[in-house]
C-alpha positions in Angstrom: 0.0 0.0 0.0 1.1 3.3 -1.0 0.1 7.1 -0.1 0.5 9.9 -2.3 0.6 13.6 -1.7 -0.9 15.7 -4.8 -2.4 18.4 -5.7 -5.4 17.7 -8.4 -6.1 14.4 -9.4 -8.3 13.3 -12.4 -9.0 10.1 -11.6 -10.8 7.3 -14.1 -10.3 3.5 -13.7 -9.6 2.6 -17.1 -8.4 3.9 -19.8 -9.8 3.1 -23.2 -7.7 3.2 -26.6 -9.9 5.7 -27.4 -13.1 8.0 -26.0 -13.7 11.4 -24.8 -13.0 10.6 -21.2 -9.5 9.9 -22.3 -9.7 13.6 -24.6 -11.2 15.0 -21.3 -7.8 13.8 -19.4 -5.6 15.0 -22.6 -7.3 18.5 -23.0 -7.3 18.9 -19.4 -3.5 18.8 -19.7 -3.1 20.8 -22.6 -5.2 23.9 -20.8 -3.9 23.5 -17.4 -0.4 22.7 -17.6 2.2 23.7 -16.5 0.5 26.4 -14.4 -1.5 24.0 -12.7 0.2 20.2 -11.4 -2.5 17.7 -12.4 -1.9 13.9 -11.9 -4.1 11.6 -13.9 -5.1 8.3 -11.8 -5.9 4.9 -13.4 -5.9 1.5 -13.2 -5.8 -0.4 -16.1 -5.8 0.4 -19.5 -4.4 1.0 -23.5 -0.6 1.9 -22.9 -0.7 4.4 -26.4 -3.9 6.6 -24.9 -1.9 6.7 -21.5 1.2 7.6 -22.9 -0.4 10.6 -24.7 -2.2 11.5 -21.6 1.0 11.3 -19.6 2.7 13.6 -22.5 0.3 16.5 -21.9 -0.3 16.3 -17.7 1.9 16.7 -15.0 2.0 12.5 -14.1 0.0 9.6 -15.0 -0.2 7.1 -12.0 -1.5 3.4 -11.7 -3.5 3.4 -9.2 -3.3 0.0 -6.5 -6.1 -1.2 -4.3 -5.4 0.2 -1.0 -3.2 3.1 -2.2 -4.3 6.4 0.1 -4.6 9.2 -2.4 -4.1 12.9 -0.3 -5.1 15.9 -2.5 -6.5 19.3 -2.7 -8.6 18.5 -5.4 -9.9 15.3 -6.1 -11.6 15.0 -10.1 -13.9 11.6 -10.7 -16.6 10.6 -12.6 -18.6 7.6 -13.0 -16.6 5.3 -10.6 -16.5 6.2 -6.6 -15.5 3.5 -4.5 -12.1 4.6 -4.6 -13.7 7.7 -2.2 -12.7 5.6 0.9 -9.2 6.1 -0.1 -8.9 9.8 -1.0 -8.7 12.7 1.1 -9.6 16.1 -0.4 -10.6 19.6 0.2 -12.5 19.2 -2.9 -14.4 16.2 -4.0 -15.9 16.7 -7.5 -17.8 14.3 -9.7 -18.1 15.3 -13.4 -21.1 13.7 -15.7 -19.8 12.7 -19.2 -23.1 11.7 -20.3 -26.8 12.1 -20.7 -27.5 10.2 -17.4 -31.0 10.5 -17.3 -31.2 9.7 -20.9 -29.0 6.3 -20.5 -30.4 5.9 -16.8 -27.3 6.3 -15.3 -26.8 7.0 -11.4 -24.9 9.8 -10.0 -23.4 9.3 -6.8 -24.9 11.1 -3.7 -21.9 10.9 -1.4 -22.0 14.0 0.9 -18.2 14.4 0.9 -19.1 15.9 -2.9 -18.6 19.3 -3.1 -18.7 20.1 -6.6 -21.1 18.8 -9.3 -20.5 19.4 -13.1 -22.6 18.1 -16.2 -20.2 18.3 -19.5 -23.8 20.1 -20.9 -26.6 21.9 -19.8 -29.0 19.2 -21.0 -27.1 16.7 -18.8 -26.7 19.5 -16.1 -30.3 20.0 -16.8 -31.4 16.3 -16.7 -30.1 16.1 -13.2 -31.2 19.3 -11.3 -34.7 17.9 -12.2 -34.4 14.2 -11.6 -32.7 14.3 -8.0 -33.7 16.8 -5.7 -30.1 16.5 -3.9 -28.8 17.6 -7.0 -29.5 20.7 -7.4 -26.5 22.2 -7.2 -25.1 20.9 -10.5 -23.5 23.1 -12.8 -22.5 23.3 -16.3 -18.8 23.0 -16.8 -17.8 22.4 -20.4 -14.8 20.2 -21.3 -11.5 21.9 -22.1 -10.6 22.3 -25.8 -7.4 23.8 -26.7 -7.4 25.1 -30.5 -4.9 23.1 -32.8 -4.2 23.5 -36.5 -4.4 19.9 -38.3 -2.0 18.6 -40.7 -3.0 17.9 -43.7 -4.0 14.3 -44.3 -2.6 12.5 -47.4 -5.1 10.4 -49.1 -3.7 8.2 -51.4 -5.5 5.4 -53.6 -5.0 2.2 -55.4 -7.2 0.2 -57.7 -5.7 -2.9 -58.6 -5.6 -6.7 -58.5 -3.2 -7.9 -55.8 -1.4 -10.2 -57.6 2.2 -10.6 -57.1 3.7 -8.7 -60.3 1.6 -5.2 -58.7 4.2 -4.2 -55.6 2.8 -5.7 -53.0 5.9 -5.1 -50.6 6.4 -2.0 -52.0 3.2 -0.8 -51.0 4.2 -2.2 -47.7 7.4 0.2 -47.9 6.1 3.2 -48.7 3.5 3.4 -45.9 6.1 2.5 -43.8 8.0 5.9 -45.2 5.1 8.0 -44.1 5.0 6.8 -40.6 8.4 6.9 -40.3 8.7 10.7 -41.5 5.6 11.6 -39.0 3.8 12.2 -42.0 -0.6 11.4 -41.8 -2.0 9.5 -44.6 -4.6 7.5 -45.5 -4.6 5.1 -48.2 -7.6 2.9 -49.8 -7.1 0.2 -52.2 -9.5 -1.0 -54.2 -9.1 -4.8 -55.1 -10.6 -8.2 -56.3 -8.7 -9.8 -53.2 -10.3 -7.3 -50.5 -11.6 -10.8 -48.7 -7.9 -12.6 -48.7 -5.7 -8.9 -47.6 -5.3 -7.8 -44.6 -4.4 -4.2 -44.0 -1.0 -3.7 -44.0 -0.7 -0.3 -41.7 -2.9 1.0 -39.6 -3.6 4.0 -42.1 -4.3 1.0 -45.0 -8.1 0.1 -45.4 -8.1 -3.1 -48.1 -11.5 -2.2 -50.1 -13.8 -4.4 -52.4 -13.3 -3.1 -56.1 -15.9 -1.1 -57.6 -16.8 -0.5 -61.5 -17.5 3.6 -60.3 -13.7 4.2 -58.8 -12.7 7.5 -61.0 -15.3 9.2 -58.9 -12.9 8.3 -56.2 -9.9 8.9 -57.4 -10.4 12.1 -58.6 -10.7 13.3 -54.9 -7.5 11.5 -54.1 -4.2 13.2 -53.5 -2.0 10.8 -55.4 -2.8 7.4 -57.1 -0.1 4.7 -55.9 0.7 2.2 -58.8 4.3 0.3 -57.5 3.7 -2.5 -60.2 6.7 -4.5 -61.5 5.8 -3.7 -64.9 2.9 -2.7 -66.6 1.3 -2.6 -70.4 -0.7 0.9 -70.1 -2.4 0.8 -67.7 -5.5 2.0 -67.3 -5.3 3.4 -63.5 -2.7 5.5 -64.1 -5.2 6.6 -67.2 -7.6 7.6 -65.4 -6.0 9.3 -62.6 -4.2 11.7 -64.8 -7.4 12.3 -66.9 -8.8 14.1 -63.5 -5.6 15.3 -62.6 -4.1 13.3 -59.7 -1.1 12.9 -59.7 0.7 9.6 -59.5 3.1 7.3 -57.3 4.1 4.6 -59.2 7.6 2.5 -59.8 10.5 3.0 -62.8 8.0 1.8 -65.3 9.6 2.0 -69.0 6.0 2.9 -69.7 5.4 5.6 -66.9 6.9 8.5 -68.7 5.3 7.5 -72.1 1.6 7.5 -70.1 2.7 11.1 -69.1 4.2 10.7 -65.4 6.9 13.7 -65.2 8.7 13.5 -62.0 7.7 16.4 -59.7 4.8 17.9 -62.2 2.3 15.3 -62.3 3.7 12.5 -60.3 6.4 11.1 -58.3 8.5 7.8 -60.4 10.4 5.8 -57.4 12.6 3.2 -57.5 12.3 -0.5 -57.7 14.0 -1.3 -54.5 12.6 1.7 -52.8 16.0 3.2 -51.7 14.9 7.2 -52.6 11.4 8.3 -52.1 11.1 11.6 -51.6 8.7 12.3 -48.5 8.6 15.6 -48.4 8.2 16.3 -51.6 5.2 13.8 -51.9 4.1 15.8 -49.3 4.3 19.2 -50.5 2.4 18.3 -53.6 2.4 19.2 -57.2 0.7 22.3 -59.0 -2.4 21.1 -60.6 -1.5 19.6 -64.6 -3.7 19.1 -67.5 -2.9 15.4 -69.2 -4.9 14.5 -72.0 -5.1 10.6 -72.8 -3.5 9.6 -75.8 -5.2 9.2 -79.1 -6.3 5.5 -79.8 -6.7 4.9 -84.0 -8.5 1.3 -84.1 -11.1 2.6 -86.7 -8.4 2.1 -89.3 -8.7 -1.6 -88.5 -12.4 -1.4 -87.5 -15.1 -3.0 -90.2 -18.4 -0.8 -90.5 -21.9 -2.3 -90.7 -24.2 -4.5 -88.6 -23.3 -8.0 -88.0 -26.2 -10.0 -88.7 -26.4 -11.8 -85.3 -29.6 -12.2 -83.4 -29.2 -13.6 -79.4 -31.9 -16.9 -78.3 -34.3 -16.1 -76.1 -33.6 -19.4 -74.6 -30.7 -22.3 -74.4 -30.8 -25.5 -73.7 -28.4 -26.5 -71.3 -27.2 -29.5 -69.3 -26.1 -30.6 -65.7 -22.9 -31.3 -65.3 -23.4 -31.2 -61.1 -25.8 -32.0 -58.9 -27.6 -28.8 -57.4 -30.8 -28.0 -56.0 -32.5 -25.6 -58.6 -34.4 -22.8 -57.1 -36.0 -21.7 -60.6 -37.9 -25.5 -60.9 -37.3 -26.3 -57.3 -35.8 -29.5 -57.3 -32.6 -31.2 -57.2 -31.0 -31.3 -60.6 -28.5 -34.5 -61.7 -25.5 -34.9 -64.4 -27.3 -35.9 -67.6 -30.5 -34.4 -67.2 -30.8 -31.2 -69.8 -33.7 -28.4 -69.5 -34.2 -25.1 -71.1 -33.9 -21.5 -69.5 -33.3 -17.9 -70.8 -30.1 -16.8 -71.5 -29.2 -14.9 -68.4 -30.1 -18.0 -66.6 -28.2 -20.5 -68.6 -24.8 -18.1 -68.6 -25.1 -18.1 -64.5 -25.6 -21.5 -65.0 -22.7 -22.3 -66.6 -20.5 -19.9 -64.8 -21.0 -21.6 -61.6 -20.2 -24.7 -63.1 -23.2 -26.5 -62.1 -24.1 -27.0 -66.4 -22.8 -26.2 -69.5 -24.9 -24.7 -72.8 -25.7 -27.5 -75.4 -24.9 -25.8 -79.2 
C-alpha cells in the first residue's frame, strides 16, 4: 500500500484506446499545464492513450487497491469506490453523459462538493431528476485550439497479384509513418476478402466499377507494379488530374508521369522516395489521354447476329435448382433464358448445349 501527496487528481479507472474521457484527461493537460500540477489516476488500460495523456499532464499514475490518495482536489466521474481512499478539500464528480437519458446513477456521497454536467441538458437532466442535486452546474470540457495537418489520401485500384508491388506498397506506408507524416490510403481490389491491412492507415477495399469518382478526390494514385502494359489506372487518374506514385515503369513516362509535375517515379528497390516532396504536392496539370486509331482496322456495318431467347443446357453437377425447385443430376438437360443459362454455366453447375 502506498500514499500519495498531490495536488489535483483526475482520476478514471480505465483507460480506453480511445473515448472522450480519455480527450477530457488529454485537454485537461493541454489547458492546465504547467500552471496547474495535475496527476491523472488509473488502473488499467491502452498503454498508447496513456502515454499521450501522460505527454500532456503533470504524471500519470497506476493506481493499486489500497493506495491512500491525499489531494486538494480530487476530479472523478462515474466510478466512486475509490472515495474511501482519497482525502480532499474538494471532492468533485463530473457527468460525461446524458444520465437520465442512459439511466445512469450519479453518486450522492455527501463528501461531494462540486457537481458538473459536461452540458446543460445533462446538467439540466439532473437538477430535475434528484432533488439533492440541485447544485449541478455546467462546466464544459476543455478544448485547446490546434491547426491539423494535412492528411494525405492516397488510392490504389488494382488486382493484388504478385507482379503489382505488394511489398512495395508495404514500404512506402512504412515511409510516411516513419517521417511523422498522416495519410490515408484505400485500395480498391478483387482480393479485399484474402488482404489484410498492411498499416494501420491502410483500409483493403472491395473493387468497384465507379472508382474515377474516387480517385479524382484523391491526393495521389499509388501504382508500385513491376511492370505494366498501359495501364489503365494511371489513365484515369491523370485524366482528373491526380497525380501519380508509381515504380520506374519503362511505360510511366510515355503514359505522361513527369517526375515532380504530375507524379512522383520511385525506385524498384525503394531506396529514394522523396517524403517531403510527396508531401508538399504538385501544381495542378492538365494530361490529355492519348489518341487510340483502331477505326483504321475497325469494319463498319451491322453484323447479322440475333441472341436466343432461350438455351438448352445440361447438368454437369448435382444442385438443388431454385427456378424448378428440385434437385437437378448430371445428364439431365432443361431449357432456360439466356441470363439464366450463362449463370448456370458460370458456376459450373451446367454447360450450354450448341
Amino acid at each position: 500500500m502506498r500514499s500519495y501527496n498531490l495536488k489535483n487528481v483526475i482520476y478514471f479507472p480505465h483507460i480506453n484506446a480511445c473515448g472522450g474521457t480519455e480527450t477530457f484527461c488529454y485537454e485537461f493537460g493541454l489547458k492546465y499545464c504547467p500552471k496547474y500540477d495535475v496527476t491523472v489516476l488509473y488502473e488499467a488500460g491502452d498503454k498508447q492513450m496513456i502515454d499521450k495523456i501522460a505527454s500532456a499532464v503533470t504524471r500519470v499514475i497506476r493506481y493499486h487497491d489500497g493506495d491512500k490518495i491525499v489531494c486538494d482536489t480530487f476530479i472523478f466521474a462515474y466510478a466512486h469506490a475509490i472515495l474511501n481512499h482519497v482525502t480532499a478539500d474538494r471532492y468533485i464528480q463530473t457527468y460525461h453523459a446524458d444520465f437520465i437519458c442512459r439511466h445512469l446513477n450519479p453518486c450522492f456521497d455527501k463528501r461531494i462538493t462540486h457537481r458538473f454536467g459536461v452540458a446543460e441538458n445533462t446538467s439540466k437532466g439532473i437538477r430535475d431528476h434528484y432533488e439533492w442535486a440541485k447544485d449541478v452546474r455546467t462546466m464544459y470540457n476543455p478544448y485547446t485550439m490546434k491547426k491539423p495537418r494535412k492528411v494525405l489520401n492516397l488510392i490504389s485500384a488494382t488486382r493484388l497479384t504478385p507482379e503489382k508491388g505488394y511489398r512495395r506498397m508495404v514500404a512506402l506506408a512504412e515511409a510516411f509513418d516513419k517521417a511523422d507524416i498522416p495519410f490515408h490510403w484505400d485500395v480498391y481490389t478483387d482480393a479485399s476478402n484474402t488482404v489484410k491491412p498492411f498499416n494501420k492507415s491502410v483500409s483493403i477495399l472491395p473493387h468497384r466499377l465507379d472508382i474515377l469518382d474516387f480517385i479524382a478526390k484523391a491526393d495521389y494514385l499509388v501504382q508500385l507494379s513491376d511492370t505494366e502494359g498501359y495501364s489503365y489506372s494511371i489513365v484515369e487518374a491523370l485524366s482528373v488530374g491526380t497525380p501519380v506514385i508509381c515504380t520506374a515503369l519503362p511505360v510511366a513516362e510515355e503514359q505522361g508521369i513527369v517526375n515532380g509535375k504530375t507524379g512522383f517515379i520511385l525506385p524498384f528497390d525503394m531506396s529514394d522516395i522523396p517524403i517531403d516532396d510527396i508531401y508538399k504536392g504538385v501544381k495542378k496539370f492538365t494530361v490529355a489521354p492519348r489518341e487510340s486509331h483502331y477505326e483504321e482496322v475497325l469494319s463498319p456495318g451491322k453484323a447479322e447476329y440475333n441472341e436466343p431467347d432461350k438455351y438448352t443446357v445440361k447438368c454437369i453437377r448435382t444442385y438443388q435448382d431454385l427456378q424448378f425447385g428440385k434437385l437437378m443430376h448430371p445428364g439431365e438437360t432443361f431449357t432456360v433464358n439466356a441470363d439464366r443459362a450463362y449463370h448456370l454455366e458460370e458456376l459450373r453447375f451446367a454447360e450450354i448445349l450448341e
